[in-house]
N, C-alpha and C positions, 0 to 999 in steps of 0.2 A: 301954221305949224312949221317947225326946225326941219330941214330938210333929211338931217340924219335921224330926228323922231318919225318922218312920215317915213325912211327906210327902213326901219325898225319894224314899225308894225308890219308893214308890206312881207318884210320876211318871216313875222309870227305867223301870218294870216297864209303862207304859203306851206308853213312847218305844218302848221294845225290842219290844212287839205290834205297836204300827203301821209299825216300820221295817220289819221281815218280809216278804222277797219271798215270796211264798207260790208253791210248785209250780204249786200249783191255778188260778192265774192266768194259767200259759202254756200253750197249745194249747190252748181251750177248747171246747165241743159248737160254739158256734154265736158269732154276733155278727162285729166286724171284722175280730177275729182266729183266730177260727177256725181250728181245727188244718188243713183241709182243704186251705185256702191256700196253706200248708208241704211243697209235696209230695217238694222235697230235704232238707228237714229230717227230714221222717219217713222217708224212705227211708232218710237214713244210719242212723236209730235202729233201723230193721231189720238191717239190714245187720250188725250189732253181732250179731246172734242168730246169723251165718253166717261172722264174721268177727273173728278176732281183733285184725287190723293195721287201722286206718284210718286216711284224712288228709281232713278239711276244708279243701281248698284254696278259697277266694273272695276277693271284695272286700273293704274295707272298712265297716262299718257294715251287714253281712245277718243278725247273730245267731249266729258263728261262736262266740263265747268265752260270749257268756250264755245264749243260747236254746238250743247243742246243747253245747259241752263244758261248762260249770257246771252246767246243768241236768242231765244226765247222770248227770254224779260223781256231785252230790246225792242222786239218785234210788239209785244203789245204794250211797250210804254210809246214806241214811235208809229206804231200804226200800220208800218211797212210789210204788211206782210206779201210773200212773194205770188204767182199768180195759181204756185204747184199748193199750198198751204193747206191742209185740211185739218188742223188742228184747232183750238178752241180761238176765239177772238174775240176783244174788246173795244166797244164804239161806242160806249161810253166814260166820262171820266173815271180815274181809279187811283186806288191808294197801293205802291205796292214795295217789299222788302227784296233786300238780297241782303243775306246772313253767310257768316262766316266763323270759325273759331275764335282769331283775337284780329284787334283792330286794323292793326298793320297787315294782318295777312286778309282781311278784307278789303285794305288801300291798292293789296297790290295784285290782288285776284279780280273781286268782284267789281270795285270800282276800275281798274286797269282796262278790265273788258269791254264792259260798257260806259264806263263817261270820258275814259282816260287820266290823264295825271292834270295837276295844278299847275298855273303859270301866272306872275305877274305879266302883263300886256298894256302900256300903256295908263297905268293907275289901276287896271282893273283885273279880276280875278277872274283868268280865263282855264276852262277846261274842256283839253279835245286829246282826240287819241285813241277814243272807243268805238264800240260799234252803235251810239247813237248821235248824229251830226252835232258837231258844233251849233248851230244852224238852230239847231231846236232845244238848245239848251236855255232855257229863260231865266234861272235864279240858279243859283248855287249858295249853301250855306255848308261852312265850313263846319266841320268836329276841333272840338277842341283840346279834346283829351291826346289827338296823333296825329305830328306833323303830316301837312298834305292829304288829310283826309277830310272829306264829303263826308256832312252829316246828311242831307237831303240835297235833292235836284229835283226843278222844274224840269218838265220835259213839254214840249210842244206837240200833239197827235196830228198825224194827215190830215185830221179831220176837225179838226183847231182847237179845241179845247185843251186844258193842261192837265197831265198827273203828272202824281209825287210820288218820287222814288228815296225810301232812306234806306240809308245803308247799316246795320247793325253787326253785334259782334257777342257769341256767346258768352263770352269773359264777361259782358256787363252783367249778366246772372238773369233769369224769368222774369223778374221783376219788368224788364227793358221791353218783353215783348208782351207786355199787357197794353191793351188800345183799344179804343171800337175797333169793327169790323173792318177790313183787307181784306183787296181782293185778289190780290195776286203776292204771293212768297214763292221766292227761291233760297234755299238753303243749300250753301256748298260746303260739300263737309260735314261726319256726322252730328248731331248735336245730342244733349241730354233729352230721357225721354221727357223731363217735365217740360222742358222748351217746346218740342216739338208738339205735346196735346195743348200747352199755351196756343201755339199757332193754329192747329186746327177749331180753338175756338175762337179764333178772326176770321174765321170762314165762314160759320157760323149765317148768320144775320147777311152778310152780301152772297152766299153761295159760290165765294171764291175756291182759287186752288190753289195745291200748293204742290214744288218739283225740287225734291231734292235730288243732290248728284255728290257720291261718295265711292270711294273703294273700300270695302268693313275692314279693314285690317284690324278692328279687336273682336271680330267673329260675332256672332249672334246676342250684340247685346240686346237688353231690352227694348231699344229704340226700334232694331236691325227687324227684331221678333214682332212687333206691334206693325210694321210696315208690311211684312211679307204675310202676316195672317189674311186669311181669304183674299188674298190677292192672284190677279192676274197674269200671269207670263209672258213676255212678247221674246 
């Protein structure tokens, strides 16, 4: 190998460790941020142990899409979960979504959080940046319809097996989210109510769940009203 090829990668391979949002960074024992702080953040992550539906309804800017729905996925596409964790868990293989309104703003949300961005790297199509390791990234298949964007990711578990994460975008219309059964959805951002009972009938047959995270700024739609009936409060 060309010497200034082997320094090339040497410095991708060092960009891609320090882009790394690392799990282990959020909710920590002690300090500013401190898990303790978070008392509706951990609460919904409970909840998850007792609950298959749920909706992050808040403001903008609380940690709805990075700190509880990305962080979340992550954790049970890679396995990590942390030793505080009493929310639901998966130790076995799984199929699971992260949705978003349109595609680009799922390249730069959904996938930004957990897989990171796209890179050529030595001939090959690397992706790191997120809160799931380089490391356990096994396939990446691109979307074709929007630059830089992940149609699906391998992901590697703790515990060796692989799930698959795709990435979707309600602009592709219902139709997109018909499939067998999933077991894990996250939806960021309201969607229509026909999308949304679509999803819940992937639940269905695996007894998965699903965590949406939104702020309603168009107030009680249907969607809003079908989520919060006989629901829970935390």
């Amino acid at each position: 190998m060309e010497p200034i090829t082997a320094a090339y990668l040497i410095l991708q391979e060092i960009i891609s460790r320090t882009e790394t949002q690392t799990l282990s960074k959020l909710y920590p024992d002690n300090g500013p941020l401190r898990r303790e702080l978070y008392i509706k953040h951990l609460a919904m992550f409970k909840a998850g142990s007792i609950h298959n539906e749920r909706a992050c309804l808040g403001g903008n800017r609380v940690g709805k899409s990075y700190s509880i729905g990305a962080y979340e996925t992550a954790l049970h596409c890679t396995g990590e979960y942390p030793d505080w964790w009493e929310g639901k868990r998966y130790t076995k293989p799984i199929i699971a979504w992260a949705a978003g309104t349109k595609g680009l703003k799922v390249r730069d949300v959904n996938q930004k959080f957990l897989i990171g961005t796209l890179r050529k790297a030595g001939g090959l199509t690397i992706a790191s940046g997120g809160f799931v390791p380089k490391a356990r990234i096994q396939r990446v298949m691109r979307k074709t319809s929007v630059p830089d964007a992940i149609e699906t990711v391998i992901i590697r578990h703790k515990l060796g097996h692989e799930n698959t994460l795709a990435f979707k975008s309600y602009e592709e219309g219902r139709s997109a989210f018909e499939a067998e059964g999933i077991d894990w959805i996250w939806l960021d951002e309201e969607p229509s109510i026909d999308i949304y009972e679509e999803c819940l009938l992937r639940l269905l047959t695996t007894r998965g769940s699903i965590l949406s995270t939104f702020t309603p700024v168009e107030g009680l739609t249907e969607c809003v009203i079908a989520m919060l009936k006989d629901s829970d409060y935390l």
